[in-house]
C-alpha positions in Angstrom: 0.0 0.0 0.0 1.4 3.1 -0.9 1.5 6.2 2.0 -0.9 8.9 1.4 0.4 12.2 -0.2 -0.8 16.0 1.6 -4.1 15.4 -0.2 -5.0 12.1 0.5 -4.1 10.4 -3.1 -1.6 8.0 -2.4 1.8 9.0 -3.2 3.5 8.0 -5.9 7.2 6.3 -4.8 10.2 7.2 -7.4 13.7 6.3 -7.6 16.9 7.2 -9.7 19.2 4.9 -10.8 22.4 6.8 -12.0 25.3 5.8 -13.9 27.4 5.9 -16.8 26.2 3.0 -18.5 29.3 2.3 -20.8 27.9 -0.1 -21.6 25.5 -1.8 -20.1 25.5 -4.9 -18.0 24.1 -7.5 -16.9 24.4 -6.3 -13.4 23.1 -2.9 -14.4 19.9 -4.5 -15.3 19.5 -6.7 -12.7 19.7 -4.1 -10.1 17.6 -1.6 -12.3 14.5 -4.4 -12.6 15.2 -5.4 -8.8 14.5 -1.4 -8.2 11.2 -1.1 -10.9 9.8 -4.0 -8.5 10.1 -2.2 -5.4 9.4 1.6 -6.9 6.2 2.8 -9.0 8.3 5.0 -10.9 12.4 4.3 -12.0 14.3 6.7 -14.1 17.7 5.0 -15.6 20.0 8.2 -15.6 22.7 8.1 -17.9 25.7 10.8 -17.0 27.3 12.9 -19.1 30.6 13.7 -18.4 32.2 16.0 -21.2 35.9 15.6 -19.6 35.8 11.7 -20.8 35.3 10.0 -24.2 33.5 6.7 -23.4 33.2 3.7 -25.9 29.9 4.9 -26.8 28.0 7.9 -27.0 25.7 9.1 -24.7 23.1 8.5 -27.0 24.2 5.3 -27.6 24.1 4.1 -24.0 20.2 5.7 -24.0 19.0 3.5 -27.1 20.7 0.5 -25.3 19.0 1.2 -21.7 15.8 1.8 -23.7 16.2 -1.5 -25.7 16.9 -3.6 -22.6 14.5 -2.1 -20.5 11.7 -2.2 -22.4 10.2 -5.0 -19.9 9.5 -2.7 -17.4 6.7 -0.3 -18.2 7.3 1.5 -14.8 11.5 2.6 -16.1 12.4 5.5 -18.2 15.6 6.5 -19.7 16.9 10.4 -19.6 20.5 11.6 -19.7 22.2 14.4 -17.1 25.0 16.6 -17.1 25.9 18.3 -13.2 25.2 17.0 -9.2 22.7 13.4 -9.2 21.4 16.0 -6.3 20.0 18.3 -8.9 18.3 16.4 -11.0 16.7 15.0 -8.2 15.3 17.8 -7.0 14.4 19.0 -10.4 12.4 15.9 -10.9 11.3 15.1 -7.4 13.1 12.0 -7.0 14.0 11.3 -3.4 16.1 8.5 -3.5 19.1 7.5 -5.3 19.4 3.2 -5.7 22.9 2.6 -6.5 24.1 -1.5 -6.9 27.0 -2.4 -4.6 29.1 -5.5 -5.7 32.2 -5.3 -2.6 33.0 -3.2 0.3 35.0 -1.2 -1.9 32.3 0.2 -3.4 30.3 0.9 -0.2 33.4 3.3 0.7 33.3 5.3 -2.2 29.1 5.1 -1.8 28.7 5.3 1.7 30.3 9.2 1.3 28.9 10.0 -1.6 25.5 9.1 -0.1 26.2 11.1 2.8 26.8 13.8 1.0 24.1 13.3 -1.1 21.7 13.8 2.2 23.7 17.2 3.5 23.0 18.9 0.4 19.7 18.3 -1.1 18.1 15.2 1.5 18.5 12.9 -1.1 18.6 9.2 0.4 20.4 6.8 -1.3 19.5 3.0 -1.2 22.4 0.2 -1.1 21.0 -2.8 -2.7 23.3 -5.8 -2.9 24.3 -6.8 -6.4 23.5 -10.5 -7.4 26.5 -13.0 -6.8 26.2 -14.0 -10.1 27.5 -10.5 -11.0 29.5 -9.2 -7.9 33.0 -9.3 -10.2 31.1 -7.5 -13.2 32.2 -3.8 -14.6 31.8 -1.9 -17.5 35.3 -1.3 -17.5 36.2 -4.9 -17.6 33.7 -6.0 -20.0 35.2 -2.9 -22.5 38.3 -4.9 -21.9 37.4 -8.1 -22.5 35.6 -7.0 -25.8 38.6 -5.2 -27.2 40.9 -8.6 -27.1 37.6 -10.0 -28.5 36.7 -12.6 -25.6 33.6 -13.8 -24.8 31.4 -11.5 -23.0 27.9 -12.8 -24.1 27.0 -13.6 -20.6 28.1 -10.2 -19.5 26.0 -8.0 -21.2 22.3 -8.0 -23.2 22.3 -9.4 -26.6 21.9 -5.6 -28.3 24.7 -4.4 -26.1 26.8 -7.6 -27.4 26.2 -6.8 -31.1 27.1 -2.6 -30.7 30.3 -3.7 -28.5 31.7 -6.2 -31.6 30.4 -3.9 -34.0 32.6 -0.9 -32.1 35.6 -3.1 -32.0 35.4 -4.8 -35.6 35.7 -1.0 -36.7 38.4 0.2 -34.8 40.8 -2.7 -35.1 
């Protein structure tokens, strides 16, 4: 049951899941379902930071998220540039979901999050990543990909095709 807003209607419950996306994983999606199951509204956020050239475009990433998350009537795609904070307070989102695969990452999270909370109250919800994806990261799946090895069970099937596509044409 969903908690009553000021007017009575019952409020609806939304969530941002950020990241770079480049490209998308298995892992990513796994966390971003896990999230549409538990949220009535998800918006996949993919950031755009102009100081780095990624593997793919920004727009590329977007068409892949939408592809892949087409299952889930309840996500939407959208791209940022600046502070998560902001464009959570621009859209009303109050709380970040970010996927944590080792304690490493709940470091780096953990202050971030706090932070997060000091300027703008955002919350941010650590949700466990699936075992069967605790080793997985973009960054190693780029790597994999560029010494063609087998990353089919790494990443969706659309995501597999742009990444040997990307590599056929720049080896």
């Amino acid at each position: 049951m969903k908690p009553p807003a000021a007017d009575g209607t019952a409020k609806v419950r939304r969530a941002l899941c950020p990241g770079s996306f480049d490209p998308v994983t298995n892992g990513h999606i796994d966390i971003i379902g896990r999230t549409a199951s538990l949220y009535d509204e998800v918006v996949v956020a993919v950031f755009v930071n102009q100081s780095k050239s990624g593997l793919f475009s920004v727009d590329e990433r977007r068409e892949m998220l939408l592809e892949v998350t087409s299952a889930y009537p309840n996500v939407t795609i959208d791209t940022f540039e600046g502070l998560v904070v902001d464009y959570c307070r621009a859209h009303d989102i109050p709380v970040i979901v970010k996927g944590l695969r080792a304690v490493s990452d709940f470091d780096y999270e953990l202050q971030m999050a706090q932070m997060n909370r000091g300027l703008a109250g955002v919350d941010t919800l650590f949700m466990p990543t699936n075992p069967e994806y605790s080793f997985l990261a973009s960054s190693l799946v780029k790597e994999i990909a560029k010494w063609s090895g087998d990353v089919s069970s790494l990443v969706p099937p659309n995501v597999l095709k742009m990444l040997k596509e990307r590599n056929s044409a720049t080896s």
